[in-house]
C-alpha positions, 0 to 999 in steps of 0.5 A, spaced: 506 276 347 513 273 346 516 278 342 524 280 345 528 285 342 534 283 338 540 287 336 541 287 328 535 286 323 536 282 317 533 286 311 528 280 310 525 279 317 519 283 318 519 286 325 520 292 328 524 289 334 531 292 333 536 297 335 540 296 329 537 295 322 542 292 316 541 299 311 545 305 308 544 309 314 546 304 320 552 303 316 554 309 315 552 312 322 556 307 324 563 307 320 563 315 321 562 313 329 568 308 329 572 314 324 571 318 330 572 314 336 580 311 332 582 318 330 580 321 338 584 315 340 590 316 336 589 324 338 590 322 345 596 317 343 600 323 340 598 328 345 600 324 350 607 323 346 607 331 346 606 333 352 610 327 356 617 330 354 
């Protein structure tokens, strides 16, 4: 048995061996996670300015 886990599936391949599929939810999880992680870096940046004068 030969089977690897791979990172992104295509739609068009037919198995069951990913972390991430190509869909409507992966992408949102997605782009609310990178939201999440640029707006807590930038809170940092700007807590950083405030509270070093």
């Amino acid at each position: 048995m030969t089977d690897e886990t791979k990172f992104v599936k295509e739609p068009e391949e037919d198995t069951q061996e990913y972390i991430l599929q190509k869909n409507k939810k992966t992408k949102l999880g997605v782009t609310i996670l990178v939201a999440f992680l640029v707006i807590l870096v930038i809170g940092i940046i700007v807590s950083n300015v405030f509270f070093s004068n």
